[in-house]
N, C-alpha and C positions, 0 to 999 in steps of 0.2 A: 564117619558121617552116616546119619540113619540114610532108610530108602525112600521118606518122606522130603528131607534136604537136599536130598541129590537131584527128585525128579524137580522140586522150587527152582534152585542152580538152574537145570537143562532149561526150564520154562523160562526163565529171565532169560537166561543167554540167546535165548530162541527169538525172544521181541526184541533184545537189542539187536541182534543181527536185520530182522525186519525190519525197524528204524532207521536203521544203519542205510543197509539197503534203500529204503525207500527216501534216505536223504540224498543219497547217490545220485536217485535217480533224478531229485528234485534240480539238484546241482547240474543235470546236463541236458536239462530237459529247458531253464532258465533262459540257457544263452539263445537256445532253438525260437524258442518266443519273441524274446528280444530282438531276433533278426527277420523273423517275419514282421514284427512291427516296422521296423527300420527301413525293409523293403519297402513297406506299404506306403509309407511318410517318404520315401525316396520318390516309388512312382508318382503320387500326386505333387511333392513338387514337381516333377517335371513335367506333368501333364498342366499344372498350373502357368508355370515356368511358357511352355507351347503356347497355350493360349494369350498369353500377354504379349509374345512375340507375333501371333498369328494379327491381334487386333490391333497392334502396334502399323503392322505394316497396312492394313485396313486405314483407319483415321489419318497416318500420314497420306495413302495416295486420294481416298475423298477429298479432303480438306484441299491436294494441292491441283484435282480435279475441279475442285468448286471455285478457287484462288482463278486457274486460270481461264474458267469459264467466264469468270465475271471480267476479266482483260481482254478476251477473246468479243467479247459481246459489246463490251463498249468502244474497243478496237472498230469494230463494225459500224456503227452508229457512228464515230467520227467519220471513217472513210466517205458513208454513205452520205451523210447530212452536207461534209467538206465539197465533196465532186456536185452536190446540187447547186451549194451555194457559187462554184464554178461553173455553172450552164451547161452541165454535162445532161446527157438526157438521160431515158430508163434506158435504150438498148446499148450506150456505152458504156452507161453504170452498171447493168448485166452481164455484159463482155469482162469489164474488171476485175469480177469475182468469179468468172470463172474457173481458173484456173485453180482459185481455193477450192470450190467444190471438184475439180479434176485429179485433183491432187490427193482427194479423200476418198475417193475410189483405187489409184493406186495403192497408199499409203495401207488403207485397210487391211487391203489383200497382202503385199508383201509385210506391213507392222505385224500381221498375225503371225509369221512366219519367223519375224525377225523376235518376238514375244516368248515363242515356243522353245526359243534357242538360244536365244542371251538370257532372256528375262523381261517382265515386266517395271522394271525399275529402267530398266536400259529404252525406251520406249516413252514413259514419262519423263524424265532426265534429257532425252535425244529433242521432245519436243517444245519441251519449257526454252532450251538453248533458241532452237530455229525459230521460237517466236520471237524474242528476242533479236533477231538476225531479220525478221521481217520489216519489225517496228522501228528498228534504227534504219531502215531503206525508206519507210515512208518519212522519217524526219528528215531525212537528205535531201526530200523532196522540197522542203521550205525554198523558196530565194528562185525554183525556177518555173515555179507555177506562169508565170507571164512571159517569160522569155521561152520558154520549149514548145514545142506545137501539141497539137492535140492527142495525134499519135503518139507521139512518142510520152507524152504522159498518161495515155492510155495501157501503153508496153509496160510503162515502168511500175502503174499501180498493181497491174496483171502477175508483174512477177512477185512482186511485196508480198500482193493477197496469196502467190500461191507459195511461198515460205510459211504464212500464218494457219494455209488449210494442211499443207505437211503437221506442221506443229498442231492444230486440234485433235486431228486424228491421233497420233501416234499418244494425247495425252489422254483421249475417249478411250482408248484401247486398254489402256492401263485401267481407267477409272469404272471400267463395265466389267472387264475381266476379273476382278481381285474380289467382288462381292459373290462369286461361284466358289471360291479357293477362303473362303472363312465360315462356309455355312458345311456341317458335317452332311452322311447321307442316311441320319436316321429317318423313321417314321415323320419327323416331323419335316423333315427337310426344305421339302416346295414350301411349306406354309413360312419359315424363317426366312428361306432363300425369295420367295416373292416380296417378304415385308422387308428384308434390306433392298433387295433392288429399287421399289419404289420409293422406296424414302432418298436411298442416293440417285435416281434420275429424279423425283421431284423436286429437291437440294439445289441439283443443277439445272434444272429450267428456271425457281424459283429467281435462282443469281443471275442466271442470263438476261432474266426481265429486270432484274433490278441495275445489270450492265448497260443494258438501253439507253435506261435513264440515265446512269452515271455519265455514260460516252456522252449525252447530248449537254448534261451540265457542266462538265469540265471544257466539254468545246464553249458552250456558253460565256463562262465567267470567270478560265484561265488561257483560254486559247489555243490553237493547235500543237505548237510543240509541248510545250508545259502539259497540255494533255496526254500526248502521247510518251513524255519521260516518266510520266506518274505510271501508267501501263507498262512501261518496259521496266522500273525497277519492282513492280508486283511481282513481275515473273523474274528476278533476279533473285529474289527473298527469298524464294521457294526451293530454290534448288539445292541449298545446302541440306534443307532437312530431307529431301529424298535421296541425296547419296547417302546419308549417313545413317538415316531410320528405316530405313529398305531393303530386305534381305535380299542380296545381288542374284541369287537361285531363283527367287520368287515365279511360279507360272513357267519355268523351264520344265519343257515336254523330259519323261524317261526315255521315251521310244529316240533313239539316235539315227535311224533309219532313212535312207536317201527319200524325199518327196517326190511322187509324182505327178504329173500333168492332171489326172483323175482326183488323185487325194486334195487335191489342193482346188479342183472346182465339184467337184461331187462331195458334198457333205454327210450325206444320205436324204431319202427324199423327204422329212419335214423338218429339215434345216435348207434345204434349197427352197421348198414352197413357202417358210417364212420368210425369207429373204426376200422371193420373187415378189408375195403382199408387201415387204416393206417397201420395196424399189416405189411399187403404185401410191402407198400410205404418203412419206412424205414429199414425193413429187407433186400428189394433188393439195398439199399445203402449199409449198414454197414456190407453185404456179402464180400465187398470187400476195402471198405474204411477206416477202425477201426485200423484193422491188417495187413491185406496183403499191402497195399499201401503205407504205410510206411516203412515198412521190405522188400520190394520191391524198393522202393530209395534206403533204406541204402544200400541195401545186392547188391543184384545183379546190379544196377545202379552203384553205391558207393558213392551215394553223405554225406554229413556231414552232421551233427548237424543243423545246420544252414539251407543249404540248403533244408534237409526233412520238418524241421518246417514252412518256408518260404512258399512252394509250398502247403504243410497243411493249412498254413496259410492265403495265397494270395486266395484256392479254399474256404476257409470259410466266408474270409471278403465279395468276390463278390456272393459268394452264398443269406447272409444278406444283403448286398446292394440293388440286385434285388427282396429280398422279402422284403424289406420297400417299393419300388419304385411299387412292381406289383398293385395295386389299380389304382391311377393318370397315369402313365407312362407306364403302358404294357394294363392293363384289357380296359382302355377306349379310348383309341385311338384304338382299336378292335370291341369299340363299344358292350362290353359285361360286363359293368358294369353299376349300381348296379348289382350284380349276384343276378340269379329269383332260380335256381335250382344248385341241387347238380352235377348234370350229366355234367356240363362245364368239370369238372378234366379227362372225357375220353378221350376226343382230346389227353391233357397235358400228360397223361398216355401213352400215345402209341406212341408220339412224345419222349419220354424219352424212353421206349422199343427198338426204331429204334436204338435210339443215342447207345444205349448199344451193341445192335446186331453190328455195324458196328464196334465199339471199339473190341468188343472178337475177331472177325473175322481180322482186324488185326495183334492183338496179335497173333493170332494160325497161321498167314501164313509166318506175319514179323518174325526174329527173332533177339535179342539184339545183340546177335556177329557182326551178317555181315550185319547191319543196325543200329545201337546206337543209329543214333541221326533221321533218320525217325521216328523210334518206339516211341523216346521221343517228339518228334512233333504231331506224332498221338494222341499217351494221355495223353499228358496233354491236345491237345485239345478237343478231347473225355472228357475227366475229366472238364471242362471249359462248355460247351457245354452241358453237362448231369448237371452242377451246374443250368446253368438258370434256365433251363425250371423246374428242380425240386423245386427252389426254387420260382418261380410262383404255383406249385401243392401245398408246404406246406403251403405259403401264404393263399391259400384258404382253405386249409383242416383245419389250424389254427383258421380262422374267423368262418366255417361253423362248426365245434364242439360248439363256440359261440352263434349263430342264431339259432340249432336245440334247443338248449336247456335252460330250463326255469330258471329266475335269481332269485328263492328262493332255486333250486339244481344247481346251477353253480358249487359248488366246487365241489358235487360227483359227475356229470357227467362229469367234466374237466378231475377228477378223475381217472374216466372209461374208457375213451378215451384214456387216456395217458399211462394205463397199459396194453390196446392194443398195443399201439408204443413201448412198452417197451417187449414187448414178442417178436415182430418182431424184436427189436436190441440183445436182447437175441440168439434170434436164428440164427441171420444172423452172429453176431458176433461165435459161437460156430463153426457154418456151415463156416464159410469163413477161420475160422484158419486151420478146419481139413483139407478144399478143397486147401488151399493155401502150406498148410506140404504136402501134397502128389502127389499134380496135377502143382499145381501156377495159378497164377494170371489170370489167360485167362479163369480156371473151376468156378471163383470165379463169374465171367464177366457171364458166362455161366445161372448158378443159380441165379443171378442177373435177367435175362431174365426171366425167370420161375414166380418169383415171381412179377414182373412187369407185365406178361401177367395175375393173379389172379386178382392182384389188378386194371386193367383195366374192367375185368369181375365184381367184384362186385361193384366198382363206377356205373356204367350202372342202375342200380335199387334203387339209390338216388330220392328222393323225391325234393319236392321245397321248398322252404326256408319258413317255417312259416312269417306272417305280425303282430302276434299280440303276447300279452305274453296268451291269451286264450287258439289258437292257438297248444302252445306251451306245456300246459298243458295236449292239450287233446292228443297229441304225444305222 
């Protein structure tokens, strides 16, 4: 073989071996690829997979928060409409319901507790049953309305209503809670996390208003019991899809840690000072909204059934309306959204103080005789006009119990918060029956003021909105 065929020969052999080679390489470098793909289509399904589970358990406890709002609400409007058309007055119909708003100061504070450690399915589930357990006590009540004294059907409604205020709370706990536990804690976080919360508190005012009415129709034109089996199988429906579409973990706290006396009333100090405005906030509503302004249509106005429900109904639906709406539609075209701080609610406070002063002062110089349909023109627009703007302050008092606080204690400090509001309906409701049996509706309007002026005072020393869950911690 010449010296020219030999170095040909080496030159081939030389690129086959490099082909070779770099088939080699092609062949183990393949599968590498392959598996990083496989990884990649592995993590988002499961990240896809999370998410359908996460909104899954979202939609199911709204929907069985909103189901049992609107039974809760029309539950109410029977009670309340049934004991008039029984001669009961405003400070026994106010004694009645005690114990439901007593019971939502408890329930708050320990549900937050019981929330953090079973779960928040165990809390919705716990409450849908005891309302149930209410509503068949007020049906056992048929057949002795006439025959039992008045006490003793005051005992008995007392403890009904506080089976149903057990059952509200423990199902609000659930339904406030679960909207912190679906929103991540990116950059965008507050602004997601405000526009669900509004939308689900304004969902459920909207249904509460629309419960009004239902309660007073079904009393209307199927009658007491037949009304009340209709309310007790609503909240029978419901229960199966929250055992079964509910992850039983849901809202269970990591920290396993014995509670102490501090942790459980010290939240840090701008989840206490929200609380403290909220106790003021809706005590100066439900000082004269609960009792008196209903028995206030009925009685002295005279309107019906129908009629009372309706106007209950109509100021609840737009009350919910404008707190889904306040984030997009009221806060930024103000140009005061995202909110940075707590201290926005002062303005909102003192603009609902005004609306209030002008509505009493009415009352106490109008009078219904020799003016009917003035008076009635005044408040309901008074009552219309005190709905916005309050329900732009709840809207945000809503979100910011949210934001102050950290999402491994979501549900006790939801908790905490909420047996604040619930001490303030306690007390407004007690205070508005007795002010309304001995004075009327104008001393109710009055104490309204008072309380609005507190709860202006302590918004003022709200802090700013934590950015991190660190942040939130060190709160």
């Amino acid at each position: 073989m010449s010296e020219k065929s030999e170095i040909q020969f080496e030159s081939t052999n030389y690129e086959t071996n490099i082909i070779s080679t770099l088939s080699q390489n092609e062949v183990h470098v393949e599968p590498h690829k392959i598996n990083i793909k496989e990884n990649s289509n592995t993590s988002e399904l499961k990240k896809e997979s999370s998410n359908v589970v996460v909104m899954r358990n979202f939609y199911v406890i709204s929907f069985g928060y909103v189901f049992f709002t609107l039974t809760d609400s029309g539950l109410r409007m029977i009670v309340l409409l049934q004991l008039y058309d029984r001669h009961f007055n405003a400070l026994q119909i106010s004694i009645m319901f005690t114990l439901y708003e007593f019971f939502g100061v408890i329930i708050n504070l320990t549900g937050g507790i019981m929330g953090s450690r079973l779960g928040i399915r165990v809390c919705l589930v716990s409450g849908l049953f005891v309302q149930v357990v209410g509503i068949a006590m007020l049906c056992g009540l048929q057949g002795y309305w006439s025959s039992w004294s008045s006490l003793i059907i005051i005992i008995y409604v007392t403890i009904a209503q506080g089976f149903s205020g057990i059952a509200k709370d423990l199902v609000k706990l659930a339904g406030k809670s679960v909207t912190k536990l679906v929103t991540t804690d990116d950059s965008l976080h507050q602004t997601s996390l405000f526009e669900l919360v509004a939308w689900i508190t304004g969902a459920k005012n909207s249904v509460k208003g629309a419960g009004f009415f239902w309660g007073a129709l079904l009393l209307l034109y199927t009658g007491y019991i037949p009304a009340l089996l209709i309310l007790l199988i609503t909240n029978l429906i419901i229960i199966p899809f929250a055992l079964i579409y509910i992850d039983y973990d849901l809202a269970v706290s990591k920290s396993k840690k014995k509670l102490t006396f501090k942790e459980i009333f010290d939240k840090g100090r701008d989840i206490n000072i929200l609380s403290f405005a909220r106790m003021f906030l809706f005590g100066s509503r439900d000082l004269w909204f609960e009792v008196p302004l209903p028995l206030f249509l009925r009685g002295p106005v005279g309107w019906s059934y129908l009629g009372t429900g309706a106007l209950l109904a109509g100021w609840i639906i737009f009350y919910g309306t404008i707190q889904s709406s306040t984030p997009q539609l009221i806060l930024k075209p103000l140009g005061i959204y995202p909110i940075k701080s707590g201290r926005l609610l002062v303005p909102f406070t003192i603009l609902l103080l005004l609306i209030t002063i002008f509505t009493a002062l009415f009352l106490k110089f109008i009078t219904l005789e020799a003016h009917f349909t003035l008076l009635l023109i005044i408040l309901i627009t008074g009552l219309f006009i005190f709905a916005f703007i309050f329900a732009i302050n709840s809207s945000i008092h809503s979100f910011l119990i949210l934001a102050y606080c950290h999402r491994d204690k979501v549900a006790m400090n939801v908790g905490f918060y909420y047996m604040a509001n619930a001490f303030g309906r306690l007390v407004g409701l007690i205070v508005g029956g007795v002010l309304y049996y001995f004075v009327g509706l104008d001393a109710c309007l009055w104490m309204s003021v008072g309380a609005l002026i507190f709860c202006a005072i302590v918004s003022f020393f709200r802090g700013p909105i934590p950015e991190s869950q660190d942040e939130k911690a060190e709160a």
